[in-house]
C-alpha positions as CSV (number, residue, x, y, z in Angstrom):
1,X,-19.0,-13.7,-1.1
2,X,-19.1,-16.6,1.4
3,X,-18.9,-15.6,5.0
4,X,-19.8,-18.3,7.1
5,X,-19.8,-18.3,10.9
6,X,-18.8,-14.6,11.3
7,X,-15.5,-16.5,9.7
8,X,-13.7,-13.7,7.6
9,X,-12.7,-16.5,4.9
10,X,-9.3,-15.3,2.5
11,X,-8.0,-17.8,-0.1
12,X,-4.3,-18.3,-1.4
13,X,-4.0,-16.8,-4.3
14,X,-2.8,-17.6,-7.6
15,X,0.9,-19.1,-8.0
16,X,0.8,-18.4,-11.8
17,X,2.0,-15.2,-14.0
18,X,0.3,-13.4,-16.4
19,X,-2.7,-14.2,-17.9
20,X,-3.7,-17.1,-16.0
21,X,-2.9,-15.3,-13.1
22,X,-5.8,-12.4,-14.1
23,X,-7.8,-15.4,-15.0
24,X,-7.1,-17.1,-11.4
25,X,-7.4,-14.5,-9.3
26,X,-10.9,-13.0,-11.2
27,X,-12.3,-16.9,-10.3
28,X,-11.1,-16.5,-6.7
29,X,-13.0,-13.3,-6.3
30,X,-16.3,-14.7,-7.2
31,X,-15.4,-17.4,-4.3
32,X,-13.7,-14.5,-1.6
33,X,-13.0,-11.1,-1.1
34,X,-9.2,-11.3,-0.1
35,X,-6.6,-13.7,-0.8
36,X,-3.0,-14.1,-0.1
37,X,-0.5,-12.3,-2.5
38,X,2.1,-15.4,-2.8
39,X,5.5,-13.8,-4.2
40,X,7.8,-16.7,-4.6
41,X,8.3,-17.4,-8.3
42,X,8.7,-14.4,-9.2
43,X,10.9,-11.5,-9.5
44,X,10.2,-7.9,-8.5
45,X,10.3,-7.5,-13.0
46,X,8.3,-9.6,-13.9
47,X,5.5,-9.1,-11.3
48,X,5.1,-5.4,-12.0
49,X,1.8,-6.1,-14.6
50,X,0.6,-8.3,-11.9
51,X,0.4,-6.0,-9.0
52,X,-0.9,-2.8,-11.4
53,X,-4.1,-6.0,-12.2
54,X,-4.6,-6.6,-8.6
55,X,-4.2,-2.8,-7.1
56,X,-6.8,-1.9,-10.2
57,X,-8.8,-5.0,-8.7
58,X,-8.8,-3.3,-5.3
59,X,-10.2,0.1,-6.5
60,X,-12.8,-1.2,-9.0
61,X,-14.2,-4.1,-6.6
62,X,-13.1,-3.0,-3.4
63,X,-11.4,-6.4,-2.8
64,X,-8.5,-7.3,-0.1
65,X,-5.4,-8.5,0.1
66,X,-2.6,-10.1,2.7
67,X,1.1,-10.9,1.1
68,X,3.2,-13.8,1.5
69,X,6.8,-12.8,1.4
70,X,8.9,-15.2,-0.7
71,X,10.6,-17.9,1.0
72,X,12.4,-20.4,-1.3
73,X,15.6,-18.8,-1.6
74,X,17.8,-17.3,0.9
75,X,17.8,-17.4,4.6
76,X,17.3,-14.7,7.5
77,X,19.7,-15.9,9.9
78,X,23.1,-16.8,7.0
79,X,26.2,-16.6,8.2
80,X,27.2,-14.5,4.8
81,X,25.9,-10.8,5.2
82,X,25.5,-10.4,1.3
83,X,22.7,-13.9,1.4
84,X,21.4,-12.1,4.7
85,X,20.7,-8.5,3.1
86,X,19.4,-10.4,-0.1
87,X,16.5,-12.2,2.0
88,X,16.0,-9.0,4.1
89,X,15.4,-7.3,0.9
90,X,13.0,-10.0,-0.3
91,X,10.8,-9.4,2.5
92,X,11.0,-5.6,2.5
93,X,9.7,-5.7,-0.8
94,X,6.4,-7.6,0.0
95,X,6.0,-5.3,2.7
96,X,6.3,-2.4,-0.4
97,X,4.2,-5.0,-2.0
98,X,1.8,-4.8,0.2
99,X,2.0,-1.3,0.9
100,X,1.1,-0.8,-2.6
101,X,-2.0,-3.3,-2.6
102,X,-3.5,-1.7,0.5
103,X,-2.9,-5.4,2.3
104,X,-2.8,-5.5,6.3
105,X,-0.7,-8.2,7.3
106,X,2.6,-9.7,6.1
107,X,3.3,-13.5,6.5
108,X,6.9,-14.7,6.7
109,X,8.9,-17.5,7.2
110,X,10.9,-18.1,10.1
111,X,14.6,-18.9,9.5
112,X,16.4,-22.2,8.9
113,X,18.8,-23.9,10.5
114,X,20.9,-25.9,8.2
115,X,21.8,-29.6,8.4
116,X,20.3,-29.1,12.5
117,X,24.0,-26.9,13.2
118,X,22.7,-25.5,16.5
119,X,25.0,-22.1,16.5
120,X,23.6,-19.4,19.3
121,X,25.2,-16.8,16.4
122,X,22.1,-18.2,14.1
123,X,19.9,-17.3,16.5
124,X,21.2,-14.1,16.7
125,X,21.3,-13.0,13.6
126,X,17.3,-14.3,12.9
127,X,15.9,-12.0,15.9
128,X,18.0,-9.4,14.3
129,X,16.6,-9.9,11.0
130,X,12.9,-9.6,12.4
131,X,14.1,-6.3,14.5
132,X,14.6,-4.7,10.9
133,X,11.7,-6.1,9.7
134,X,9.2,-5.5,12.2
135,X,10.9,-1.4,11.8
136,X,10.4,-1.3,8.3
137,X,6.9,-2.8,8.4
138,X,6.2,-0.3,11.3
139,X,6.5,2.7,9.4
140,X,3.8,1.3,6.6
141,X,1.7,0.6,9.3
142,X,1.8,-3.2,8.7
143,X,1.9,-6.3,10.6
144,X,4.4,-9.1,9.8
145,X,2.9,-12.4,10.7
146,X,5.6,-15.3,11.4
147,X,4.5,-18.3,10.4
148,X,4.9,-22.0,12.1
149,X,6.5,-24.3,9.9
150,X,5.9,-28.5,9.1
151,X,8.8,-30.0,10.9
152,X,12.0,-32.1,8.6
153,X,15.0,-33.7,9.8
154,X,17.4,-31.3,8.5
155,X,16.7,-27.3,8.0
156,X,13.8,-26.4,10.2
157,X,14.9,-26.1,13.7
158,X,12.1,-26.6,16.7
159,X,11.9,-23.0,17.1
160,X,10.1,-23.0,13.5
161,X,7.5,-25.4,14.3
162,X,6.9,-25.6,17.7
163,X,4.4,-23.1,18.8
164,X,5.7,-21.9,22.1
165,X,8.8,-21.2,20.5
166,X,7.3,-18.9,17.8
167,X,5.9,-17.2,20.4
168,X,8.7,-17.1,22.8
169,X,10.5,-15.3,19.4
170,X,7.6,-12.8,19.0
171,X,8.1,-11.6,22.6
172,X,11.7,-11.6,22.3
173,X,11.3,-9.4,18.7
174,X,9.3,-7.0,21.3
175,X,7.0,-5.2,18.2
176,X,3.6,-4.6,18.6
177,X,2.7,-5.2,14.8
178,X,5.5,-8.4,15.1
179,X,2.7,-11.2,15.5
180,X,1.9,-15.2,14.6
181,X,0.5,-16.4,10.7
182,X,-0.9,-19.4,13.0
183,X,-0.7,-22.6,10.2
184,X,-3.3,-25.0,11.5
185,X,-1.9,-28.0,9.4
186,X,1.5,-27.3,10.2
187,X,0.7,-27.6,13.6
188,X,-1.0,-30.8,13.2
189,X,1.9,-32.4,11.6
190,X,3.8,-31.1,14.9
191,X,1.0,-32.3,16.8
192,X,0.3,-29.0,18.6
193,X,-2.8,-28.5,20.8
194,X,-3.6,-25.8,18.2
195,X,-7.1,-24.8,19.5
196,X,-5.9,-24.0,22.9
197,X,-2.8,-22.2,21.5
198,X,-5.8,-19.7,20.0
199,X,-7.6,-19.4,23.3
200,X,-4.6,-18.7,25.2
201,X,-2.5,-15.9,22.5
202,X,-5.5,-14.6,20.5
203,X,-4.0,-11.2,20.5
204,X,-0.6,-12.4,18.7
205,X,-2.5,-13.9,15.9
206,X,-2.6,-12.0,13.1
207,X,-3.7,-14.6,10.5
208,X,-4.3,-18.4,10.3
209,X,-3.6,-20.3,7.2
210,X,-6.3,-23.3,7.1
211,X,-4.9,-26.6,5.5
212,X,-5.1,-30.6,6.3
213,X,-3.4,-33.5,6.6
214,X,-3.2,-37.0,7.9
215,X,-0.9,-35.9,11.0
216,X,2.5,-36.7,11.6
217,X,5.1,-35.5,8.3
218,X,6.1,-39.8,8.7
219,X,2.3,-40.5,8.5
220,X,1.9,-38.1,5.5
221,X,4.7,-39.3,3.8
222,X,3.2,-42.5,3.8
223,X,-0.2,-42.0,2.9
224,X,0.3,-38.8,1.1
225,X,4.3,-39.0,-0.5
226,X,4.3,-36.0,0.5
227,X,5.4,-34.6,4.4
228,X,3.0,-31.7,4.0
229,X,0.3,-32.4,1.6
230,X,-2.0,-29.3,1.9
231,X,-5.0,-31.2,1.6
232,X,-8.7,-29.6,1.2
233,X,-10.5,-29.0,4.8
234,X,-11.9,-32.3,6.1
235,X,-9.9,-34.6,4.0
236,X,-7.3,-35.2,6.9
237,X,-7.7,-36.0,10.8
238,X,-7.7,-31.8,11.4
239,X,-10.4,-31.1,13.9
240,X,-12.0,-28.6,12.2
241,X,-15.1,-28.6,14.3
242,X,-13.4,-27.4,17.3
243,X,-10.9,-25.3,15.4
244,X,-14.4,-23.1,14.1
245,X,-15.9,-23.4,17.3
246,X,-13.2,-21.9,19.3
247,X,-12.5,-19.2,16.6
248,X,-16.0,-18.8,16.9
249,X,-16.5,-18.2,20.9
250,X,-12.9,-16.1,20.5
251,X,-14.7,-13.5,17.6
252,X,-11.7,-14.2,15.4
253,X,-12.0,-11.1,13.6
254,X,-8.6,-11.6,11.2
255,X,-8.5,-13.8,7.8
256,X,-9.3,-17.5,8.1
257,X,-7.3,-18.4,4.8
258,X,-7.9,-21.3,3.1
259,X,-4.3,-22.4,1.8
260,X,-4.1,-24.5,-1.5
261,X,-5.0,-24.6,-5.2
262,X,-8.6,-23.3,-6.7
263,X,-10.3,-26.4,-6.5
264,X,-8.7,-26.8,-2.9
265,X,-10.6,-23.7,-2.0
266,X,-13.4,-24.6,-3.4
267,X,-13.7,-28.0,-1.6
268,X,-12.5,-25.9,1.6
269,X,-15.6,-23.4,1.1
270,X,-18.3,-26.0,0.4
271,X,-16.6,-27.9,3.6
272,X,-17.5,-25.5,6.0
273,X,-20.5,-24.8,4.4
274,X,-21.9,-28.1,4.7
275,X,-20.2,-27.7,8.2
């Protein structure tokens, strides 16, 4: 297993059901020894084969796991109570999930803000949402890491993306085991002094998802179509150099996951081999 620079290297896991999920997630555990349990598309039926493979996984070669609560449907912070108790359920079931898989950490979305309507109530009802949450969690012993988001014009709202506002929501939350996934690509498309972010709130983060791209989501667009292109480690303008070195000076001691497809990781791992 590759463990370079005291770097406790994870990899996101497979997006695919069945068998070429087993056959995914066997490949990924000759690269790591965690990755990152990634529940959207799929539905608490058909994911029940899955999780009996990945908790036999665990016991046979003592692997790890985080979990990745599902986040393309639904929304913490809706106005209708019926949507709002669907997505709470969503996430307390990776938390069960993870639970179940023996996994540490919990990585979650923050709420959206649709079409930018700036509505105090919306605000409300999110730090609500991660009171629950954070209780539920609590009583598994788990920590829910909430993760910065890449910035768009209509649905993610500054206190998504912009790291002083995630944190200013974790302290308002008021958990101990309510903490940051810190998503170093996201915050280069938000141009956020990332590496002094890490210096400054070590303790809050409870995972880092590692990812580049070529800045800006204009500037990706353009090079990229895409706003958030999740490109391999050191195919973007990401200063990955003094991302490892401060990690490194800090003694990061939680999972440095490198987000993307297989060969993604695998260009990620030889990256920061080579490094």
């Amino acid at each position: 297993m590759n463990d370079f620079y005291n770097l406790k290297i994870s990899a996101k896991g497979s997006k695919k059901i069945g068998e070429d999920f087993f056959r995914e997630v066997n490949h990924l555990f000759t690269l790591v020894n965690c990755i990152e349990i990634d529940l959207n598309h799929r539905t608490k039926k058909n994911f029940q084969e899955e999780t009996s493979f990945l908790w036999k996984l665990k016991e046979e070669k003592k692997v790890n796991y985080t979990v990745h609560a599902q986040y393309m449907n639904g929304n913490l912070a809706d106005f209708n109570e019926e949507i709002r108790r669907a997505s709470l359920g969503e996430v307390y079931y990776a938390i069960d999930t993870a639970e179940k898989l023996g996994a540490s950490v919990v990585t979650i979305h923050p709420a959206l803000e649709p079409y930018g309507l700036k509505f105090e109530k919306i605000k409300e009802l999110e730090i609500d949402s991660y009171k629950k949450i954070a209780v539920f969690a609590k009583e598994k012993n788990i920590k829910i890491g909430l993760e910065n988001l890449a910035p768009d014009l209509l649905w993610i709202p500054k206190r998504a993306y912009k790291l002083d506002m995630i944190l200013e929501t974790v302290r308002e939350v008021n958990f101990s085991n309510f903490g940051i996934t810190l998503d170093i690509g996201h915050a280069n498309t938000s141009k956020e002094n990332y590496t002094e972010f890490m210096a400054n709130h070590q303790e809050k983060i409870f995972h880092i998802h590692a990812h580049d791209n070529m800045g800006s989501t204009i500037k990706n667009l353009k090079e990229c179509k895409k706003p958030d292109p999740h490109l391999p480690l050191g195919e973007g303008n990401v200063d990955w150099e003094k991302v490892i070195g401060t990690l490194k000076k800090l003694n990061y001691q939680n999972y440095f996951e490198l987000e993307g497809d297989v060969e993604s990781v695998e260009k990620g791992l030889k990256f920061i081999e080579n490094y």
